[in-house]
N, C-alpha and C positions, 0 to 999 in steps of 0.2 A: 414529492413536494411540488406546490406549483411556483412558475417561473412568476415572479412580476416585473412588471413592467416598469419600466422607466420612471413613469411621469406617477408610480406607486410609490415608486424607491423614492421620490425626492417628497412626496407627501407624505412619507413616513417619516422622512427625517423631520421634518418641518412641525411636522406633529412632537416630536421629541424634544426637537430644543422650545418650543410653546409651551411644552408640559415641565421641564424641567426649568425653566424661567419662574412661573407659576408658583414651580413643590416650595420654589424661598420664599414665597411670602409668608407671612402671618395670619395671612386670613384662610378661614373654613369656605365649603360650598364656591369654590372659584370656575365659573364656567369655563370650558374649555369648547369653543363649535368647532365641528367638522362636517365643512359643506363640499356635498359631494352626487354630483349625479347619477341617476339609477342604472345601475349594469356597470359603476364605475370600479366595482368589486371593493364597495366600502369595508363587510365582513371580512376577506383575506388580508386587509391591509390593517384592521383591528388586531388581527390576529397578529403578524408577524411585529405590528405597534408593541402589543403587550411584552410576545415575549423578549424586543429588541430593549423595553426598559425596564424588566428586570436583571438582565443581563448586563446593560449601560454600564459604563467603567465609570461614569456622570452619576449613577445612582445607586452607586454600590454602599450597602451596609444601611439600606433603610426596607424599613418590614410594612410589607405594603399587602392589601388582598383588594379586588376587585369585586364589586355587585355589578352585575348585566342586565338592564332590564327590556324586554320585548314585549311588543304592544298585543299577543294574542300567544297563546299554548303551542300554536303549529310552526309560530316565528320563533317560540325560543327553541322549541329542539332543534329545527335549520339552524340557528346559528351556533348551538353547541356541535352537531353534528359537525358543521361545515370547519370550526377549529380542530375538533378532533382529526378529522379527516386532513384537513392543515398541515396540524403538527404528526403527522404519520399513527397518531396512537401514544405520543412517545412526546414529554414535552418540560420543561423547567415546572409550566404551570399547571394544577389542578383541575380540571372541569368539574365542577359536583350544579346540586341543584336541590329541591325541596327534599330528597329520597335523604339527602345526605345532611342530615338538621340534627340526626345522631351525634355527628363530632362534636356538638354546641356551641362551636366558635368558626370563626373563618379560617385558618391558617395563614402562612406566610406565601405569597402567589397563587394563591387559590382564587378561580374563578366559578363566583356565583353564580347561574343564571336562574331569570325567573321571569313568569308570564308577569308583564304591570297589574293588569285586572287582580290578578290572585291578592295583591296587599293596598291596592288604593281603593277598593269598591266596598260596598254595604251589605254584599251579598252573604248570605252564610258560610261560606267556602272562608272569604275573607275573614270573618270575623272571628273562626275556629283556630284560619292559620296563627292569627294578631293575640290570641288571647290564651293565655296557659291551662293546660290538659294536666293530667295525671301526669305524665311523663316528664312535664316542662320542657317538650319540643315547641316552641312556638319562633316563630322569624324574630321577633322581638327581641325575645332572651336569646337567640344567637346571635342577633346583632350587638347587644349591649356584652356579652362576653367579650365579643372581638375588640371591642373599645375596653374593656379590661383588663385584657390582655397586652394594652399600647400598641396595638396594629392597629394603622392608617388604611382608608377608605378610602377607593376610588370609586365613582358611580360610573359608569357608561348606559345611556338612556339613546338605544336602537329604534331611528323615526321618529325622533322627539316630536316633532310636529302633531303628535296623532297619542293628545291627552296627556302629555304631560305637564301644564301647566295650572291644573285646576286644584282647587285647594287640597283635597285628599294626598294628590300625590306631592304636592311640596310640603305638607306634613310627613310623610314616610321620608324625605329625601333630608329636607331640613331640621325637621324633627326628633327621628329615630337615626336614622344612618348617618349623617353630619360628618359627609365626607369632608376631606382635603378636599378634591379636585370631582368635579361632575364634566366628563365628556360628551356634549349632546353630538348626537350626529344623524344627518338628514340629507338628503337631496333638498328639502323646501323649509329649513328652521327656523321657527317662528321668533327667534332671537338673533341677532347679531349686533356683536358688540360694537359700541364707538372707541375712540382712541380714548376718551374719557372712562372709560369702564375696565372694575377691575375684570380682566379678561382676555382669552387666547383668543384666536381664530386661524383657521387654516379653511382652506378653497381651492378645491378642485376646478379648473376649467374643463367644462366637456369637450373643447375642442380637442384636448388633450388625451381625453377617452377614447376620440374616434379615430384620432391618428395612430391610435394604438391598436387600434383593430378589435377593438374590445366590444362595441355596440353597435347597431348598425348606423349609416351615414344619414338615413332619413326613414320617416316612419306615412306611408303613402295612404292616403283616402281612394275609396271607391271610385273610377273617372267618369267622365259624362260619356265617354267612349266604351266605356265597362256595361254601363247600364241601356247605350241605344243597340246593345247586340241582340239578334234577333231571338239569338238561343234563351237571353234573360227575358224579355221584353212582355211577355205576355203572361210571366209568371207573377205568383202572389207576393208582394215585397217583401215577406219570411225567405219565403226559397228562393228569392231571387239574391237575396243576401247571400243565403248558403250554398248557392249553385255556382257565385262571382269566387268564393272562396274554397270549394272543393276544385273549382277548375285551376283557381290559381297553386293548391296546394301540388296538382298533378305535374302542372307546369316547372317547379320547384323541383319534385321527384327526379323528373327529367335533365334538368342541371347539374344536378347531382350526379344523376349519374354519370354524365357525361365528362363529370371530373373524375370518376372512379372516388370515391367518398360517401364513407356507409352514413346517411344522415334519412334520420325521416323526417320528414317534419309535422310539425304539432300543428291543428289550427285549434286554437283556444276559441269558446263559443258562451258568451256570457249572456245566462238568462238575465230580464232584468228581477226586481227583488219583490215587483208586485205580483208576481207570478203567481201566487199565491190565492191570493185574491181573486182572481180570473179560476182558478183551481174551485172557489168555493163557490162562485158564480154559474157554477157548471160547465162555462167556456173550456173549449179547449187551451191546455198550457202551453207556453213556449217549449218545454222539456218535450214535449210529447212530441209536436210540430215536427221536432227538430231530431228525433229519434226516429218518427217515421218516416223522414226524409231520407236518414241514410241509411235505413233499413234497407228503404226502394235502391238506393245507391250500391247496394253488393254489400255493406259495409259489415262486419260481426260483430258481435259482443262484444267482444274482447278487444277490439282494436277501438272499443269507446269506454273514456275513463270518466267516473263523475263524482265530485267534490263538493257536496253539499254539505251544509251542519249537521241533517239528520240521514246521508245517504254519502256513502264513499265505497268506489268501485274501483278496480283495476287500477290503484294509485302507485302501487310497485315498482319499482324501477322506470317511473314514467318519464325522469328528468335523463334516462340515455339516450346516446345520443338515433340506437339502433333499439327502440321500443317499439315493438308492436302496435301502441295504443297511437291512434292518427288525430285521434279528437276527442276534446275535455271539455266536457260540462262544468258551469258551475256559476256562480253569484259572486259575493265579493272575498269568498275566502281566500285565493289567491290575487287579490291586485296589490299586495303591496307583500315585501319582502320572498316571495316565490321566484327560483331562480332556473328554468329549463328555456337553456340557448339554443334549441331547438324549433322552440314555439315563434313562429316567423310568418302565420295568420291572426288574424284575430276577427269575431265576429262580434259585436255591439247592439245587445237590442234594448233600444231605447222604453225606459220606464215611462208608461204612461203618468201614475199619481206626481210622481216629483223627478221629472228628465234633469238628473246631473250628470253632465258627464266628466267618467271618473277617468282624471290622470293616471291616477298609480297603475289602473287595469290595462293601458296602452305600452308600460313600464314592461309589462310583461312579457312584449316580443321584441323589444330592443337589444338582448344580449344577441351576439353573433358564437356558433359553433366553433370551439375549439380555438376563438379567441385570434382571428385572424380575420382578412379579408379576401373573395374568393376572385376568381379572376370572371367570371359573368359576375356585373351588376348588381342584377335582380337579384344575386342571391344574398348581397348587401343589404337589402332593404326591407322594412315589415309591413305589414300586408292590412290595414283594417275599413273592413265595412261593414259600415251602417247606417242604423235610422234615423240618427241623431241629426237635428237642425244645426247649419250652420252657424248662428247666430248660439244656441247652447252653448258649441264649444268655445266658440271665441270668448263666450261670457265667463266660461269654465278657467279658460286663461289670463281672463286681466284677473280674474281673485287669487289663481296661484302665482302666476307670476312665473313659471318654470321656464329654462332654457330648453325643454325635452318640446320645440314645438313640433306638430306634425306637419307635414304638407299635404294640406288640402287643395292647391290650385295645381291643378295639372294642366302641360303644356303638351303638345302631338306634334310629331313631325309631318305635315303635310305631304298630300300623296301625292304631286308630283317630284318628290327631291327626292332623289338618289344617294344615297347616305356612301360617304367616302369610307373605305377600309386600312386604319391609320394604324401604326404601330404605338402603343402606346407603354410607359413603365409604372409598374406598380411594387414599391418600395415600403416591408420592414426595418424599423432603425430600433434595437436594442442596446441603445445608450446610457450605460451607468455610471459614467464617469468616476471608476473603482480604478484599484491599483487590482493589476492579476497577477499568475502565479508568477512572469517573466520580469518582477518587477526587482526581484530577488538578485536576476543577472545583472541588471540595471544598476541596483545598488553595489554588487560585488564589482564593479565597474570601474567606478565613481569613486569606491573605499579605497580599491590598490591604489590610484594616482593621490586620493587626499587626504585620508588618513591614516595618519601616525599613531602606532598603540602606544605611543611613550607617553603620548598627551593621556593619556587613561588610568588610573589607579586599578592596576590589577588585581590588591586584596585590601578592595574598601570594607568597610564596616557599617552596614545598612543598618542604623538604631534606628529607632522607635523617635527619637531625635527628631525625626526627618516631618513625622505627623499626629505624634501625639496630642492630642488636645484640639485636633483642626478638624474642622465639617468641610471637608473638597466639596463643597458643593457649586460651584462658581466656576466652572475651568475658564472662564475668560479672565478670571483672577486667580486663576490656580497659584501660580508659583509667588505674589501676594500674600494669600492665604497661608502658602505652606511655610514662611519666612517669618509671615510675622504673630502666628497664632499660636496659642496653646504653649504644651512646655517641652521639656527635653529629656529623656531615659537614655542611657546606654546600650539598653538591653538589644538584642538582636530582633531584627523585625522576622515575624512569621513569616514561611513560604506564602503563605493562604495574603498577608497583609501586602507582600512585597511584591504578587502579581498583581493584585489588583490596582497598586502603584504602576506599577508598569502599563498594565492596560490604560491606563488613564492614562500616562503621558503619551502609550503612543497616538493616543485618540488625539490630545489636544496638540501634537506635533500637526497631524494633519491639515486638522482645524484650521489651525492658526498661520498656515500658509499665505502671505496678502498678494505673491506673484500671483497671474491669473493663468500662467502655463505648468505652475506648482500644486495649484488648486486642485484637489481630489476633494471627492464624498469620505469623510471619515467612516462613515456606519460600516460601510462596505471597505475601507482600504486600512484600516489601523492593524487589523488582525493578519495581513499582506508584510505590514509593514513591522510587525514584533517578530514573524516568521526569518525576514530577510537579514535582522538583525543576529537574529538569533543562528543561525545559519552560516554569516559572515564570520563571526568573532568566535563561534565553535569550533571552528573550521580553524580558523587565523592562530589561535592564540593555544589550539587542544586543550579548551577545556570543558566543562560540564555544564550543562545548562542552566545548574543552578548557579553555580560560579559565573556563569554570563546574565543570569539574571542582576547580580547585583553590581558588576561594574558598568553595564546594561543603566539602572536605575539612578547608580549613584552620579554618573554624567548625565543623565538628563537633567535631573536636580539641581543641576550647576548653571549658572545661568551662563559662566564663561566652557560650557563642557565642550567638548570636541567630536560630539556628534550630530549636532542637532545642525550644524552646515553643511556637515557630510549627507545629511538626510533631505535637506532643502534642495541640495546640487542633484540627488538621484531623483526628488520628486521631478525634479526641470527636464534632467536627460532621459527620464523614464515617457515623457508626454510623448515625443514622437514616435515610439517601437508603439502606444497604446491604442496612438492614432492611425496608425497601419493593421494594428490587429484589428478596431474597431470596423476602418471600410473594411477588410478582408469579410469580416462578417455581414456588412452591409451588400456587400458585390453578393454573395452568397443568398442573401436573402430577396433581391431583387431579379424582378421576371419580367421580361417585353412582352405583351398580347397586342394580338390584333382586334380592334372594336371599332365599331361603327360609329361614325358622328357623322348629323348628330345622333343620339340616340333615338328610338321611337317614343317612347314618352318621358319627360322628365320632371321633377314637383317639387314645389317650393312653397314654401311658408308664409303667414300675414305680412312678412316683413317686407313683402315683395308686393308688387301694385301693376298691371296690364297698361302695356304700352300701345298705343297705335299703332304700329308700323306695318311694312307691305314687303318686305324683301327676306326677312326673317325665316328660316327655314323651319321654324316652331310656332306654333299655333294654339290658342292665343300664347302672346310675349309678353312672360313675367319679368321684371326688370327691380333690383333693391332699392327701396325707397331711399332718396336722397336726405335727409335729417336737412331740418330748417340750419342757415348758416354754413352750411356745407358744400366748400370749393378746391375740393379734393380730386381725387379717384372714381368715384361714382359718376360727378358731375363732368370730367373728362370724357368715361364713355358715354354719357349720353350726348356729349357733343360729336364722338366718334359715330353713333348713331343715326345721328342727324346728317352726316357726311355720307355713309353709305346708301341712308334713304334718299340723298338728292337723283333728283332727276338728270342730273348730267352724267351719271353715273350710270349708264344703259349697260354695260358690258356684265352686271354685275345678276346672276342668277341666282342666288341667293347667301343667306349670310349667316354666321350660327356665332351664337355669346357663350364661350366658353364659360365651366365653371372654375374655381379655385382651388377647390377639394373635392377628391371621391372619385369610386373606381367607376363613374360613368361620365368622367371626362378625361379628355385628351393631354397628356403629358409628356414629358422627356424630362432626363435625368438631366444634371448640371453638379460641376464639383464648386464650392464654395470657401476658397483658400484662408479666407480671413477665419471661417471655423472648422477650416479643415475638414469638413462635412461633404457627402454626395447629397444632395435636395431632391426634389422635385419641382418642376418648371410647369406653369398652368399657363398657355399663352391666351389669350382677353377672343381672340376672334378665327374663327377661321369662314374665308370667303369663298364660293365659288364662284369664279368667273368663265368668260366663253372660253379661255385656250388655258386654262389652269387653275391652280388654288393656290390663295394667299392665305398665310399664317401670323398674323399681326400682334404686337403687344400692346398696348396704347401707356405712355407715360406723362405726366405733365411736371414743369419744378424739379426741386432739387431730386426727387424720384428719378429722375432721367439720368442724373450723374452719379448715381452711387456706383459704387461695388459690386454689387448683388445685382442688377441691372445688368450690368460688363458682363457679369459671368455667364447669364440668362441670355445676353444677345448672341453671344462667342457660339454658348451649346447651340441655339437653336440655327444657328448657318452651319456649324458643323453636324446637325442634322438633316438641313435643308440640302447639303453637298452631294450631290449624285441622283435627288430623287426627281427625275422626269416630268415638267408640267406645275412642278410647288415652285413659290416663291416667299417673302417674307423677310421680318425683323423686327425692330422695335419701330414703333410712330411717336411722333408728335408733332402737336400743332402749330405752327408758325406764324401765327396771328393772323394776317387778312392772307397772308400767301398758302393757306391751305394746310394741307397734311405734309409731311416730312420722315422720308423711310430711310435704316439704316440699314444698308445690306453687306457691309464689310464685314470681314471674316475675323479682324480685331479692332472693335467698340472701342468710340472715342465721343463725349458729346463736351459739346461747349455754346456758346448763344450763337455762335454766325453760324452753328450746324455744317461746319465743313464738311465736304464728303459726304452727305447725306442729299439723300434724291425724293423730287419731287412727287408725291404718290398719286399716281397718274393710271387710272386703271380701267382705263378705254384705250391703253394701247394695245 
């Protein structure tokens, strides 16, 4: 199974209580969006979505099946494959699809899948599936069984962006399937609700993807550096495309290996789509160009794969991560839902009839291998050149609007700077904020000093009393509900009724925690937390588990019971054993390299704008555009800027603008007491001057006095301590008296800036 990630785990819950807010209303067709960036591994978190609410102790006793719909035949088997492969083969829910139209109804968690085209188009295909045969398989009459049956609809509609708002299909959606609940999900959906609309929304940040190691940190254009090499220089602008990216792909090899890490990599090579057309012209095709190029190149057959509608080669096992195949033809069959994290080139030939250029196609080398980050750079980042005009893209960006921008301005490190060799740390944090197995000891802890089994009813009588007549569907009004609804039986509640009582209280114990050192993720700790139970009083009392089920159940129930403070007290003492396991795993996962700053190229996005400056050790100096109104953080370093380019400042031989994020800037670790966290520390500057290097942070306002600040100045002199020739701290500016450095070993700021020294760097 695969591992997810943190910031999956908390999008998945987030998604569940959206959905299960929603299941109460009274209305049909309730949007549901899930926006979410590409390579944010939308499908796996579908997956593990479904089968976590079927399962839901929240949604237990409602008969529900899924329709999945996919914008193209090749997307819907990816993504049933990609569940199957998920759930191991082996899963609560059904996969089927058109093959399976024999049963004539949906079942209870059966997942439909189906290409969109096949039921919303004119085509004959459509209109054989839509309309009854001999046999009366038609999607139709399976759908209208399923609603006759009283099983609820859900839709999930995969890229909604891409046709499904046109009449046809909200006929099939609103029409014929008239779900409950329609899950749209997209990296760019053409809908998002307001607070005024009935409707969910849940939102991935990317930045949240990258810190996860999931994608890569930037997606690089061809440089002006790339293209004045002499090797390129004189060739035809086809091959000189394909020469910038077979060099690069070799370069890549070599990285690789050099980790010991079996990766080949893919360079993707997209004809454009009038290809055709030049085919009929007599002109030579871009396929051919580009075939006879790597022919000339040693390349074989076999090690080129091609993906056309009417022509598919070597497509085999091309998404591992040790394939043979080096390079993939094709047009637009793969730019949107195609997932091989290997593919870390890409080539782009610009259509002549209609130059768009296509986002989803660049989507396609932004996954990172095995879902990490590497410790060289370069191997972070994806690779694409082309013919496409500048002005295209940018055009191509204000209509979509995507966070996935590329960096097209590339900056050089000039060739007389001597790039320093820094120790730098590069840090996984797999944070689920779950109760684990040791949460058990925690509890049996906590139980011997505070509770008492006298406070217990040893042989309660679990009726039916307790929930007949009641829809739990509300746990924020659970015990509400259970009190004051429906009616009352004597009869003894069923094993089958009386866990799934249980699982829901221990979900909404969790839950409902308001301390913030009590707080767990229920999804992940409830089932932790029924274990520990069960465990403790099996143990305490010798007795059976079903006998602990129900004095188990019949105290929760109670609003005055004697376990649910014993459970509040172990979630509290249980936080700091969790937070020692967590760095434990943190220390484990982080690694120091040695890397050069500054780098030899680095590249940045429209959001960035070329600065003038002369001391800069990068060439040209892209700097983030300052937003009108804005007297922040940005507008500080550019006055730090302007300070390093003065002219009184001769000692100073050049100067380099740290980034924020990514393994191709310079960092140091830092502990963070207030969240109990290891970070990572980005310091704003690093200077060379004549008899050493300063390591600067620049602060301005209440930024200077925080917490986080304290801990960032402390790590970085307890870095700076011993190392020969460094010097450094935090800055700021002291109005007309200049710059202001902190170099004490324990951070203190206040306005007279005691203790802080004049930064003075012509001494």
């Amino acid at each position: 199974m695969f591992a997810l990630k943190p910031f999956q785990e908390t999008t998945i819950s987030q998604l569940k209580d959206e959905f299960l807010s929603l299941w109460k209303l009274p209305n049909q067709n309730i949007p549901l969006v899930l926006k979410s960036p590409t390579g944010s591994g939308k499908t796996i978190m579908l997956a593990q979505f479904l089968r976590d609410i079927v399962s839901d102790p929240r949604f237990a006793g409602n008969d529900v099946a899924f329709v999945w719909f996919s914008f193209s035949e090749d997307s819907y088997e990816q993504s049933k494959k990609k569940l199957f492969d998920y759930y191991g083969g082996a899963s609560e829910l059904d996969l089927i699809d058109l093959n399976d139209l024999s049963r004539e109804k949906l079942r209870q968690n059966d997942v439909f899948f189906i290409n969109w085209q096949k039921i919303k188009g004119k085509s004959k295909d459509s209109r054989k599936l839509r309309r009854e045969n001999e046999q009366g398989l038609t999607f139709d009459n399976f759908i209208n069984e399923t609603h006759e049956a009283g099983r609820k609809i859900v839709v999930i509609i995969d890229e909604e962006h891409i046709g499904s708002d046109t009449d046809l299909a909200l006929e099939v959606v609103e029409g014929l399937i008239k779900p409950k609940i329609t899950l749209r999900v997209s990296a760019t959906p053409k809908y998002i609700p307001t607070r005024a609309d009935t409707a969910g929304y849940v939102e991935v940040k990317r930045n949240d993807v990258v810190e996860a190691g999931l994608i890569k940190e930037k997606i690089v254009f061809q440089t002006e550096e790339d293209l004045k090499q002499k090797a390129v220089k004189k060739l035809d602008q086809d091959e000189m495309l394909l020469e910038l990216a077979f060099a690069k792909r070799l370069e890549l090899i070599a990285l690789y290996k050099k980790l010991g890490i079996e990766v080949n990599p893919l360079v993707l090579i997209q004809l454009p789509n009038d290809d055709q057309a030049t085919k009929e012209t007599g002109d030579t095709t871009k396929q051919t160009i580009v075939l006879e190029y790597l022919k000339r190149k040693g390349i074989k057959s076999d090690e080129i794969a091609v993906w056309l509608s009417k022509e598919k080669e070597n497509l085999e096992d091309l998404e591992k991560s040790n394939s043979q195949v080096s390079f993939l033809l094709f047009k637009q069959a793969v730019a949107t839902g195609w997932d091989c994290p290997r593919a870390g080139v890409l080539v782009m030939f610009r259509e002549i009839k209609n130059p768009t250029f296509a986002i989803q196609t660049v989507g396609r080398i932004l996954r990172m291998p095995f879902g990490s980050y590497f410790a060289y750079p370069e191997l972070n980042l994806g690779y694409l050149y082309t013919n496409y005009k500048r002005n295209e893209v940018l055009a191509e960006y204000a209509r979509s609007k995507t966070e996935n921008r590329p960096a097209i301005n590339g900056s050089y490190r000039k060739k007389n700077v001597e790039p320093l060799k820094l120790e730098s740390v590069f840090m996984t944090r797999a944070d689920y904020n779950d109760l684990g197995d040791s949460f058990q000891f925690a509890f049996k802890q906590v139980a011997d000093k505070k509770l008492d089994t006298k406070n217990l009813n040893l042989k309660p009588k679990v009726t039916n009393g307790l929930i007949v007549g009641v829809e739990i569907d509300d746990y924020d009004n659970f015990t509400k509900e259970l009190f004051e609804e429906g009616g009352s039986y004597d009869e003894e509640m069923s094993r089958h009724d009386l866990e799934r009582l249980y699982n829901l209280l221990c979900f909404k114990i969790v839950a409902k925690q308001t301390d913030e050192n009590r707080k767990f993720a229920p999804e992940r700790s409830w089932g932790k937390l029924k274990t520990a139970l069960n465990i403790y009083l099996m143990e305490k009392l010798k007795i059976s588990r079903a006998d602990a089920y129900k004095i188990i159940v019949n105290d929760l129930v109670s609003e005055a019971g004697a376990l649910a403070p014993v459970i509040g007290d172990a979630l509290l003492a249980y936080r700091p054993l969790r937070e020692q396991e967590v760095n434990k795993k943190a220390a484990r996962a982080k690694r120091v390299e040695h890397i050069e700053i500054p780098r030899e190229a680095l590249f940045f996005t429209d959001q960035y704008e070329e600065l003038n400056v002369k001391k800069s050790a990068m060439e040209p100096f892209w700097f983030k555009k300052i937003p009108a109104g804005l007297f922040g953080g940005t507008n500080n370093e550019r006055k730090f800027i302007d300070f390093l380019e003065s002219p009184k400042n001769k000692n100073i031989i050049w100067w380099h603008k740290n980034g924020d994020t990514g393994s191709e800037y310079f960092s140091i670790s830092f502990y963070n007491p207030d969240e109990n966290k290891e970070k990572l520390f980005y310091p704003d500057w690093i200077v060379k001057i004549k008899n050493g290097v300063l390591i600067v942070d620049t602060k301005a306002g209440i930024t200077a006095e925080s917490n986080d600040t304290k801990y960032k100045a402390e790590a970085l002199q307890a870095w700076l301590k011993g190392k020969k020739g460094f010097d450094g701290g935090i800055a700021v500016q002291d109005g007309p008296n200049g710059w202001k450095i902190n170099r004490n070993a324990k951070y203190s700021h206040d306005s007279s800036l005691k203790g802080w020294d004049v930064l003075d760097l012509n001494k």
